[in-house]
TIGU-747414 format. One record per residue (C-alpha): x, y, z; residue number from 1. Coordinates in nm, 3 decimals, decimal comma. Layout:
BEGIN
X Y Z NUM;
...
This chain:
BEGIN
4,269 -4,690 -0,635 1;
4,477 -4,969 -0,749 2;
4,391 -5,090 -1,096 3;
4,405 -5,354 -1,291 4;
4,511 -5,470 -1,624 5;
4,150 -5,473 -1,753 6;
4,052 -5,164 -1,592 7;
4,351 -5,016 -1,770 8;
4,281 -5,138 -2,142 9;
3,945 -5,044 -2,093 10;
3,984 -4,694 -1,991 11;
4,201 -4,688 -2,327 12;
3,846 -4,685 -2,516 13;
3,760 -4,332 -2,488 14;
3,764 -4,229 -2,879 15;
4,107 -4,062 -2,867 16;
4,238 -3,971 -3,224 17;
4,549 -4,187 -3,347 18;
4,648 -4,193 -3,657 19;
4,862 -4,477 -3,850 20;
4,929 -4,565 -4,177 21;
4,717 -4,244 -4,314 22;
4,400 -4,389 -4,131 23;
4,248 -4,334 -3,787 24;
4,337 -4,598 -3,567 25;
3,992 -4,657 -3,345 26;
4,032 -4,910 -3,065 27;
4,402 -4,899 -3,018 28;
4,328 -5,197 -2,752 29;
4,255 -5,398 -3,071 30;
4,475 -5,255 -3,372 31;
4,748 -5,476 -3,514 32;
4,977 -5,177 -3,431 33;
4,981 -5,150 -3,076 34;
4,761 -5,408 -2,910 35;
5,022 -5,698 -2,764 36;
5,212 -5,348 -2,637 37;
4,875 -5,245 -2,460 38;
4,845 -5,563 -2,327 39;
5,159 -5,598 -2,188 40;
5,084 -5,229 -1,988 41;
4,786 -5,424 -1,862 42;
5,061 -5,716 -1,710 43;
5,183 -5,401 -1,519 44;
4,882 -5,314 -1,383 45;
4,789 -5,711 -1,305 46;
5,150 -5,729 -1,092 47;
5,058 -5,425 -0,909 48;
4,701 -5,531 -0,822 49;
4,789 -5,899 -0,700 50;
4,740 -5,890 -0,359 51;
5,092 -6,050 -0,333 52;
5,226 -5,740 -0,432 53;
5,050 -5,538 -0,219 54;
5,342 -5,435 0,027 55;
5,635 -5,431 -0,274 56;
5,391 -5,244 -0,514 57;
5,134 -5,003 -0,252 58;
5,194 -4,712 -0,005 59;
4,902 -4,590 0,234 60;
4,798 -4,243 0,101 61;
4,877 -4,026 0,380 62;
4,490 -3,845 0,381 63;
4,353 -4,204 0,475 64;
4,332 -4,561 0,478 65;
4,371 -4,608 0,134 66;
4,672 -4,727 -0,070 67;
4,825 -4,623 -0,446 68;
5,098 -4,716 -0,618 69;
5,439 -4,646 -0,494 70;
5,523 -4,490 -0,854 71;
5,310 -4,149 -0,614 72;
5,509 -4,214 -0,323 73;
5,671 -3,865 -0,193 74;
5,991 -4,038 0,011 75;
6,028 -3,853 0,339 76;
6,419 -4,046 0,438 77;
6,629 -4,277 0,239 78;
6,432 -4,600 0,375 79;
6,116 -4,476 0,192 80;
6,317 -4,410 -0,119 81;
6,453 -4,715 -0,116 82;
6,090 -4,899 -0,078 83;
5,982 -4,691 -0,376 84;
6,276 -4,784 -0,574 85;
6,223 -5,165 -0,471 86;
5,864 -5,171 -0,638 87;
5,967 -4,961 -0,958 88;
6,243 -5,218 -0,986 89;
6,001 -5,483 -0,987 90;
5,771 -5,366 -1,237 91;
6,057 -5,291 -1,502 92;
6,133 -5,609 -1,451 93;
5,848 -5,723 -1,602 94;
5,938 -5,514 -1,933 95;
6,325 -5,564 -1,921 96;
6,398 -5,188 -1,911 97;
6,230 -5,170 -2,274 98;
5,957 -4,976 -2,199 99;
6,070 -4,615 -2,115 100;
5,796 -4,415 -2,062 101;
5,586 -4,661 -1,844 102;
5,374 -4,543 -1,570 103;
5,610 -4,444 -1,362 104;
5,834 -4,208 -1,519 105;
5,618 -3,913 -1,569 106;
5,447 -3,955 -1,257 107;
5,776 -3,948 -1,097 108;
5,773 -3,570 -1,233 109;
5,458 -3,462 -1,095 110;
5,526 -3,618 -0,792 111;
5,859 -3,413 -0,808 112;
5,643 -3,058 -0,954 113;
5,422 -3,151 -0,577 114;
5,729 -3,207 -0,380 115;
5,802 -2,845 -0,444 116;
5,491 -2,679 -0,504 117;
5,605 -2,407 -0,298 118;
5,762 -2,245 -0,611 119;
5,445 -2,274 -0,769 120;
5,246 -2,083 -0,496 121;
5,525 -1,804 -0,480 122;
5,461 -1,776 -0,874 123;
5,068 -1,804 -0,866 124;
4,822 -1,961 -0,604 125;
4,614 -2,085 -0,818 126;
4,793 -2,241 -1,037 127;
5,004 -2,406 -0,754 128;
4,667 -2,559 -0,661 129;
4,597 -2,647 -1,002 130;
4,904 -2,876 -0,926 131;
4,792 -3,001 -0,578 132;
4,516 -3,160 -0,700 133;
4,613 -3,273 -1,026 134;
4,851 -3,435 -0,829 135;
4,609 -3,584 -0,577 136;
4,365 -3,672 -0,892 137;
4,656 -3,897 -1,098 138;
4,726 -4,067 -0,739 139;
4,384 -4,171 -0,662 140;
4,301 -4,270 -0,973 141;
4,621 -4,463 -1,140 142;
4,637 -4,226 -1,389 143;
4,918 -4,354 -1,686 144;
5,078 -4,014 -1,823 145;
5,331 -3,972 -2,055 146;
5,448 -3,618 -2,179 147;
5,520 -3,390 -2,430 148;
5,787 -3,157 -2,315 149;
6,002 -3,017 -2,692 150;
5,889 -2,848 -2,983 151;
5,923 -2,978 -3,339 152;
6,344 -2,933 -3,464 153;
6,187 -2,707 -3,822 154;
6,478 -2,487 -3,827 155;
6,677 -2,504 -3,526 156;
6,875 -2,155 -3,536 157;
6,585 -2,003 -3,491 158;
6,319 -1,960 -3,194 159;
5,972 -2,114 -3,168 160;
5,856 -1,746 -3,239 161;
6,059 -1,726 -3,507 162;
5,956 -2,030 -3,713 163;
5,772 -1,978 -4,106 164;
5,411 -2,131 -3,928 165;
5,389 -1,915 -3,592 166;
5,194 -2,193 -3,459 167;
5,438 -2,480 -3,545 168;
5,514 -2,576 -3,173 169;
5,222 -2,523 -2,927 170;
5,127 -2,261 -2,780 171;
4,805 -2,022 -2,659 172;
4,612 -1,899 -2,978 173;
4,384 -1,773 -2,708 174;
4,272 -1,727 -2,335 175;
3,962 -1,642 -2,172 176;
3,758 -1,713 -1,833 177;
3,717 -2,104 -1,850 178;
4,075 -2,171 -1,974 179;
4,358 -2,168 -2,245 180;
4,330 -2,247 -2,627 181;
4,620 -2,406 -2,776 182;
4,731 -2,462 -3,121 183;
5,058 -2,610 -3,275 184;
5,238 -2,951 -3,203 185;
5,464 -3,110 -2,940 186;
5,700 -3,414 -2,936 187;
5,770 -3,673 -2,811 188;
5,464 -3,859 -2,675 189;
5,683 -4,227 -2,611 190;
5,392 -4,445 -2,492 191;
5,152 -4,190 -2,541 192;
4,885 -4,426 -2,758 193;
4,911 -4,641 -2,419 194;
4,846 -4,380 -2,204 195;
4,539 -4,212 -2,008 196;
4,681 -3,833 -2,009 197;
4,962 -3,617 -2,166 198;
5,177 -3,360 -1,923 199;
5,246 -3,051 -2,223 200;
5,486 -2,829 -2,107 201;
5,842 -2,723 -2,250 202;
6,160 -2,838 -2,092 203;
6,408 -2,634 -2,368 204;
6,524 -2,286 -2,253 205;
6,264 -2,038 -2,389 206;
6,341 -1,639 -2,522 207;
6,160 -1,344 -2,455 208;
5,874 -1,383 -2,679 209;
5,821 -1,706 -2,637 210;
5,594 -1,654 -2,333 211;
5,320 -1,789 -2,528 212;
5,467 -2,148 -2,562 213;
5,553 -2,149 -2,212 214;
5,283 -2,321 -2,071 215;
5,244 -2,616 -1,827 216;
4,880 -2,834 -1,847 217;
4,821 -3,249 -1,833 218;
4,475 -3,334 -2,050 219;
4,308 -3,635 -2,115 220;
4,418 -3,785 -2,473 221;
4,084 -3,793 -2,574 222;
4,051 -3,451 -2,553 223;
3,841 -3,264 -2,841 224;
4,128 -3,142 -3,119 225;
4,438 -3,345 -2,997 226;
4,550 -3,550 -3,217 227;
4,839 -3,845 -3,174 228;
5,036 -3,895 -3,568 229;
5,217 -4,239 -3,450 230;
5,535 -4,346 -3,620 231;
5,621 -4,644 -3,837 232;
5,463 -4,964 -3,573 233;
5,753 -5,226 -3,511 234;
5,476 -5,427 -3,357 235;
5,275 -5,435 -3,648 236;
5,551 -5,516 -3,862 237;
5,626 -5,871 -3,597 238;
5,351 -6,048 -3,637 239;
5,504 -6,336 -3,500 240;
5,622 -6,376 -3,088 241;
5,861 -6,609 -3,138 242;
6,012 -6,429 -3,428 243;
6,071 -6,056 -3,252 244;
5,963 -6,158 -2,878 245;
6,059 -5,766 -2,758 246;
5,900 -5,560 -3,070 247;
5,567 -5,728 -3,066 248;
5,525 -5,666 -2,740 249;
5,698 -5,403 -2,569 250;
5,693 -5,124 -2,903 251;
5,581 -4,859 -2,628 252;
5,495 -4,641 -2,971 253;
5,624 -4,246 -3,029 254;
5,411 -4,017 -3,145 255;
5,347 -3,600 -3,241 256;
5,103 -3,493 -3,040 257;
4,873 -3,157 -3,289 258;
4,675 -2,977 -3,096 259;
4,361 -2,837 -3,304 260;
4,279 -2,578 -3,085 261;
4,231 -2,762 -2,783 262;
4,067 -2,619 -2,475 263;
4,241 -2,653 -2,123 264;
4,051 -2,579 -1,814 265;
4,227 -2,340 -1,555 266;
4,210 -2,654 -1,320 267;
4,479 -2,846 -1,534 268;
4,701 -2,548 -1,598 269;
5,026 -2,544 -1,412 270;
5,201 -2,217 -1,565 271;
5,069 -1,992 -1,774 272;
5,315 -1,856 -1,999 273;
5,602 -1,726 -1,826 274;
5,939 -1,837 -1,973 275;
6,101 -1,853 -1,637 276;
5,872 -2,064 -1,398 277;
5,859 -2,300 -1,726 278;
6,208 -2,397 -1,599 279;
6,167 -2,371 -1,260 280;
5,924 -2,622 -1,238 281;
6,174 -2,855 -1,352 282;
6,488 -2,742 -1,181 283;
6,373 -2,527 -0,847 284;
6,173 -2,840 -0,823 285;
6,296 -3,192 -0,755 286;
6,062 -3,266 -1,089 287;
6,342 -3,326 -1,266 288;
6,579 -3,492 -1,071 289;
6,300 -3,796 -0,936 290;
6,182 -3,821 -1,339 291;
6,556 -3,921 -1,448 292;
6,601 -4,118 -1,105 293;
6,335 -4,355 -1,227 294;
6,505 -4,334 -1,606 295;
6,850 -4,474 -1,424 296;
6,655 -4,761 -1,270 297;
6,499 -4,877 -1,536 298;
6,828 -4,882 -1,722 299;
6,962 -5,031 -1,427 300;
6,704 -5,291 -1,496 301;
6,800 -5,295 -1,851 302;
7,150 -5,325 -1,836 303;
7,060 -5,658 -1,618 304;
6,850 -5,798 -1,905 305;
7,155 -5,697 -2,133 306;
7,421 -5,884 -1,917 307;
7,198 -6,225 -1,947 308;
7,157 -6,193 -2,312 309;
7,568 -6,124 -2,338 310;
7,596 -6,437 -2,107 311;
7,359 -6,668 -2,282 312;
7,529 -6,576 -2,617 313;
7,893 -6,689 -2,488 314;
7,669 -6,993 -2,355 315;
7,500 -7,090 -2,650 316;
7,817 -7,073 -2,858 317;
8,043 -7,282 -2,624 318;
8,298 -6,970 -2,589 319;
8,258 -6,926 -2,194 320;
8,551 -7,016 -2,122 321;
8,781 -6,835 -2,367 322;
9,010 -6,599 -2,203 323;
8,935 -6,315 -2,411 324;
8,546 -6,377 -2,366 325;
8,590 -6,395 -1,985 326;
8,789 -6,105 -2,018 327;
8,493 -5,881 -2,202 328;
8,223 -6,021 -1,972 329;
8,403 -5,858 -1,693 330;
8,407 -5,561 -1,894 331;
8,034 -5,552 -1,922 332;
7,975 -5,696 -1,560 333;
8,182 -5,383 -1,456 334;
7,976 -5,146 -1,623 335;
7,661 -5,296 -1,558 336;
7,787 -5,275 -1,157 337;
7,890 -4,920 -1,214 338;
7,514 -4,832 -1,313 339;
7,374 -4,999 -1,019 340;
7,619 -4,830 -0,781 341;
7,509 -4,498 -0,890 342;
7,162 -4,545 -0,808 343;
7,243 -4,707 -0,489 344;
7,502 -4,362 -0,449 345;
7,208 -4,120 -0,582 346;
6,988 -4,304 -0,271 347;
7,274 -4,263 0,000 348;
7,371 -3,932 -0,114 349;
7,035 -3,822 -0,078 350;
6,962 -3,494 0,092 351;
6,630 -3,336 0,230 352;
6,375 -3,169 0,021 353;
6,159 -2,985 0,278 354;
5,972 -3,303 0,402 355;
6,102 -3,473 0,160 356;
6,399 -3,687 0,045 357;
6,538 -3,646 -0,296 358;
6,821 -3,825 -0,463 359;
7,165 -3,680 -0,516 360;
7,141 -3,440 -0,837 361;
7,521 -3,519 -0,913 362;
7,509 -3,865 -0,903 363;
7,210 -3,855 -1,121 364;
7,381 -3,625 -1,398 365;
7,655 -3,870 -1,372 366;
7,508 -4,142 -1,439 367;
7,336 -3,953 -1,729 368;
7,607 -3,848 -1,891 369;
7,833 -4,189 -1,843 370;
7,528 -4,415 -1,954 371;
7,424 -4,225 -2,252 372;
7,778 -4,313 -2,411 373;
7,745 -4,651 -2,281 374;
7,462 -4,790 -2,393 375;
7,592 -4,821 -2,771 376;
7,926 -4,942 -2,622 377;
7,710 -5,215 -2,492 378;
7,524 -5,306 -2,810 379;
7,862 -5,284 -3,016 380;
8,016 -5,512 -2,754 381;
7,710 -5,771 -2,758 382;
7,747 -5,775 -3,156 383;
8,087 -5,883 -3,115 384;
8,000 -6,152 -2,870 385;
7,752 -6,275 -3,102 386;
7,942 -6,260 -3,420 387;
7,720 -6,423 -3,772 388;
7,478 -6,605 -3,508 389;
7,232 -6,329 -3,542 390;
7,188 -6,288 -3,914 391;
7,182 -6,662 -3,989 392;
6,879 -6,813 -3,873 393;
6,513 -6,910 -3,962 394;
6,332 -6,661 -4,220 395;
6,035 -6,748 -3,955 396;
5,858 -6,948 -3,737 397;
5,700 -7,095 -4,043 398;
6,024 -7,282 -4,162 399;
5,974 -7,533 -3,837 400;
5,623 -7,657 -3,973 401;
5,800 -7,764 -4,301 402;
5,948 -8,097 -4,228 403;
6,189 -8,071 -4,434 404;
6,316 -7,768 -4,345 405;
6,292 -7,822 -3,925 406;
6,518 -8,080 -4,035 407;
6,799 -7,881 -4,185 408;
6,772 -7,659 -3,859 409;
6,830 -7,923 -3,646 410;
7,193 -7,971 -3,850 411;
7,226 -7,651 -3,898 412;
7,121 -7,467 -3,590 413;
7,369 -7,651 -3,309 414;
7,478 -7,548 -3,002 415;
7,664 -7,712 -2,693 416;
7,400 -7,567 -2,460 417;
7,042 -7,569 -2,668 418;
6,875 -7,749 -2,857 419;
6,822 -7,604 -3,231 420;
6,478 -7,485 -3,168 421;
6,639 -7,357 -2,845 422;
6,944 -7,187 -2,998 423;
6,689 -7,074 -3,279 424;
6,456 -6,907 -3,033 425;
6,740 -6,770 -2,831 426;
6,868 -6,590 -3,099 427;
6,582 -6,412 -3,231 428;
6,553 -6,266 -2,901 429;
6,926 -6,120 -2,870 430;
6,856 -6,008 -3,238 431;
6,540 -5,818 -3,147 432;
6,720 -5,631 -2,857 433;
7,089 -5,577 -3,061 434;
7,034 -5,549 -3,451 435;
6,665 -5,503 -3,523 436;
6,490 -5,134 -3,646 437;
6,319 -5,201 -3,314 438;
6,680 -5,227 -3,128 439;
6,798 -4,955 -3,309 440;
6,509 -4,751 -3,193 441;
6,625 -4,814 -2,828 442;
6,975 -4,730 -2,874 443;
6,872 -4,429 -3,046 444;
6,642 -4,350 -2,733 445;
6,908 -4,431 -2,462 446;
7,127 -4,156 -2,590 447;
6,888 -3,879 -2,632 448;
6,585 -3,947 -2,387 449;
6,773 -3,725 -2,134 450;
6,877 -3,459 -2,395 451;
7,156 -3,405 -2,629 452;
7,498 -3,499 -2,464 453;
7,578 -3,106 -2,411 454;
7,287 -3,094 -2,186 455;
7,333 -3,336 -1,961 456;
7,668 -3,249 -1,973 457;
7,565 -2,879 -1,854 458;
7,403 -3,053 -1,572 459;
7,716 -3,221 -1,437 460;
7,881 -2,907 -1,485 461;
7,616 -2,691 -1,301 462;
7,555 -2,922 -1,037 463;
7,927 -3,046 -0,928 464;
8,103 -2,934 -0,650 465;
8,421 -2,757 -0,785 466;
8,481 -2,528 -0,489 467;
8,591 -2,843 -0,282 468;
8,794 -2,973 -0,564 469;
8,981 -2,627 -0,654 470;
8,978 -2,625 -0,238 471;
9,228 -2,881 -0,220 472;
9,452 -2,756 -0,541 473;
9,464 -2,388 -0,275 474;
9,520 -2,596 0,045 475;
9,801 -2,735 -0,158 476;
9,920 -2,412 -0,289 477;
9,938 -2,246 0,033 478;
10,093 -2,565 0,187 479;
10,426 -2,372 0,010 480;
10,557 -2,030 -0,095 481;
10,829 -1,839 -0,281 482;
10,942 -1,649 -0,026 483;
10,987 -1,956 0,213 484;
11,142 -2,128 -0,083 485;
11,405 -1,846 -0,087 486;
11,520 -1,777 0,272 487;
11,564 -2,172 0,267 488;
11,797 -2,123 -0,018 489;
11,991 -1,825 0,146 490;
12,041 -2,030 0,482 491;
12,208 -2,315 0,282 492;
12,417 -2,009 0,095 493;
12,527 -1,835 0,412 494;
C-alpha cells in the first residue's frame, strides 16, 4: 500500500498518449521534457516509504492492519487533522510549495466527495458506491490523481452548449449498459503527465442544457482515446541544474486533456449528468473545502521557501542591516505569519462533519482571497530586494570551465557572505523562482488555481457570518432611541 519512488515511475509506463512539440512523447519517465520532474515525484514517494517516516507519513486504514498515506486520512477531531497536516507539510517540503498539484491535493477532494457521500446516495445509490470504492481503490493503491475540472474559455459569453463545435468541452456523445462515452476536451490537467489517473468533472456553474457536460468520473490516463496536448516544457528548455535548479526539476507540466470518445465504466462514474449534484459534490460536500485546505499548506510551505530566498538575498548583498531592508523583511515575515495563522485558525475553527472533522470554510476563503493578491506582492517585493543581481550573472554553467572566464567571476561575482561560485549559484536559484517564464508560470498559477478573484470572493461572501456582525450594529441601535432622546430633552426644558 505504500509505494515507492520506483514503483511510482514505473507505473508511469503504461502507453498513455502525450503529446509535445507536435510528436508523441512515449516514455515520459525518460523524455527530456518531463523526466527530472518525474523523478522528483518519485523523491515523494521514497520520503513516504522510508520506514522513518512511517508515523509522520502513514495512518492505519481503519478496515485492517494496514497503513496508507495520510494524504487518505478522513480526520475524525482536530488532533487527527493536525497529524494529517504535519505529514502533507513534510512532503511539500521536499518540493518548496512548487509543485501544486502533487499527490495530495486531489486526493484531498475525493477524500472530501467520501466524507460526504451521503449526498451522493440521496442523489443515486449507485453512483454513491461508485464513489465508495473508488475511494477505497486510490487509498489502497497510492493512486497519484490530478484533475480536470473547467472547460476550454472559446467564447466565454456563451454556454458550453452554446459553443460553434458542440463537443468543444466534454461531455456524453453517448450512454449505454457498460458505461458513458465522452467526447470534447477539459483543462487544466497541472501534473497530469506525472500522474496515474485524472478526476473529470466540472466545477463552473452549469445551465439547463448543459446536463450533458455535467458529469463526474476518475480514469486511468492511459485510457483508449484520451489524449494529454502538454504545453511549452520549462524543463526541457533547463538543461542545466545548476542553471534553473526549480524548472528542471519541479515543472509539474499543464496540459488539455481530448477525449476521443473515451469509454467510462459505470464503476468510475460519480454523477451522471445532472447540473445540480455537479455542484453539490463540491460544496454539500467537504470536497472542496479539504482540496483548498491542502492548497493553503502548501503555500504555507511556499511562502517559507520565499522568506529564505528574501533573506539570503539581503545576505548575500551585505544589506541586512539597513533600516529600510529590516523594515520590508518584517513586512514579508508578517505576511508569511499571517498565512500560517490561517491554517492553524482553519484547524482550530474546525467543526464536525458527521464523523468527521473539517476545517473552517471561512478561514479557508480568507486565506484564498488574501493570498491570491499576495503572492505577486511577494514576487514584486523580492525583485526589489534583489535589485540588478538577478539579470547579471553567468550565461551558464559552462562559463566556470573556461579559465579565463571563472576568473572574471570571481572579480566580478562578490559578495560579503559567498563565495562567487556561491553568490553565482545562489542567484540562479532566486532567479528561477522570481523572474524566470518558469516563475512567471507560478505567479500566474497562485492567482487563479482557486478561481478568478470574483469567485473566491463569492465564497467569502457566501460563507461569512454577517448576521453576528449586523447583530452588533442592532444591539447598538437599540442600545438608544428617539423618543428617549426627546423626553430627555423636555425634562432639561421644563
Amino acid at each position: 500500500m505504500i509505494k515507492t519512488g520506483a514503483q511510482h515511475t514505473q507505473s508511469l509506463r503504461d502507453g498513455r498518449q502525450v503529446y509535445i512539440d507536435g510528436a508523441v512523447a512515449g516514455d515520459v519517465t525518460q523524455h527530456p521534457a518531463f523526466r527530472r520532474s518525474v523523478e522528483s515525484v518519485a523523491r515523494l514517494y521514497d520520503f513516504q516509504s522510508a520506514e522513518q517516516n512511517r508515523e509522520l507519513m502513514t495512518f492505519e486504514v481503519p478496515e485492517g492492519g494496514d497503513r496508507a498515506n495520510r494524504i487518505w486520512q478522513l480526520p475524525r477531531n482536530h488532533a487527527e487533522m493536525v497529524e494529517r497536516r504535519k505529514g502533507l507539510e513534510a512532503w511539500t517540503e521536499l518540493h518548496g510549495g512548487f509543485l501544486g498539484r502533487s499527490p495530495d491535493h486531489v486526493a484531498s477532494c475525493i477524500s472530501g466527495m467520501y466524507m460526504g457521500r451521503e449526498v451522493f446516495r440521496d442523489y443515486d445509490p449507485a453512483r454513491a458506491k461508485a464513489l465508495e470504492d473508488y475511494y477505497r481503490y486510490a487509498r489502497d493503491n497510492d493512486i497519484y490523481l490530478t484533475y480536470v475540472i473547467i472547460n476550454p474559455q472559446a467564447d466565454r459569453s456563451k454556454g458550453a452548449h452554446e459553443q460553434q463545435d458542440r463537443f468543444l468541452a466534454a461531455g456524453v456523445v453517448d450512454e449505454d449498459s457498460t458505461g458513458l462515452t465522452i467526447r470534447g476536451a477539459k483543462m487544466l490537467a497541472t501534473g497530469g503527465i506525472m500522474a496515474n489517473e485524472v478526476l473529470v468533472t466540472c466545477i463552473q456553474p452549469l445551465r439547463p442544457g448543459e446536463e450533458p457536460y455535467a458529469v463526474s468520473f476518475a480514469i486511468p490516463l492511459n485510457t483508449p482515446g484520451l489524449k494529454l496536448l502538454s504545453r511549452k516544457s520549462y524543463e526541457a528548455a533547463a538543461q542545466s541544474v545548476y542553471d534553473n535548479p526549480m524548472a528542471s526539476r519541479f515543472d509539474e507540466n499543464d496540459a488539455v486533456v481530448f477525449f476521443d470518445d473515451v469509454k467510462v465504466p459505470w464503476d468510475r462514474v460519480f454523477v451522471n449528468q445532472d447540473t445540480a449534484m455537479c455542484m453539490k459534490q463540491f460544496q454539500a460536500t467537504p470536497a472542496h473545502v479539504h482540496q483548498n485546505y491542502q492548497a493553503q499548506i502548501r503555500l504555507m510551505v511556499k511562502m517559507r521557501f520565499l522568506l529564505g530566498v528574501a533573506r539570503r538575498i539581503t545576505e548575500t548583498n551585505g544589506v541586512t542591516d539597513f533600516p529600510q531592508v529590516r523594515e520590508t523583511l518584517g513586512t514579508l515575515a508578517a505576511q508569511c505569519a499571517m498565512v500560517d495563522s490561517l491554517v492553524h485558525a482553519m484547524e482550530i475553527k474546525g467543526t464536525q462533519h458527521g464523523d468527521y472533522f473539517i476545517p473552517d470554510r471561512h478561514t479557508l476563503y480568507s486565506a484564498q482571497v488574501l493570498t491570491q493578491q499576495l503572492y505577486a506582492q511577494v514576487i514584486t517585493t523580492l525583485r526589489d530586494l534583489a535589485g540588478g543581481g538577478l539579470i547579471m550573472l553567468p550565461s551558464s554553467v559552462a562559463d566556470f570551465a573556461n579559465p579565463e572566464l571563472r576568473e572574471i567571476i570571481g572579480k566580478t561575482q562578490q559578495s560579503p557572505a559567498a563565495s562567487s561560485e556561491g553568490r553565482v549559484k545562489f542567484f540562479k536559484l532566486a532567479w528561477d523562482v522570481i523572474g524566470s517564464e518558469y516563475a512567471s508560470r507560478h505567479t500566474q498559477y497562485e492567482m487563479f488555481y482557486a478561481g478568478a478573484s470574483f469567485v473566491t470572493k463569492g465564497h467569502s461572501f457566501r460563507t461569512f457570518d454577517w448576521d453576528r456582525c449586523t447583530g452588533l450594529v442592532d444591539r447598538m441601535l437599540d442600545s438608544y432611541s428617539l423618543e428617549d432622546e426627546l423626553t430627555r430633552l423636555n425634562v432639561a426644558a421644563e
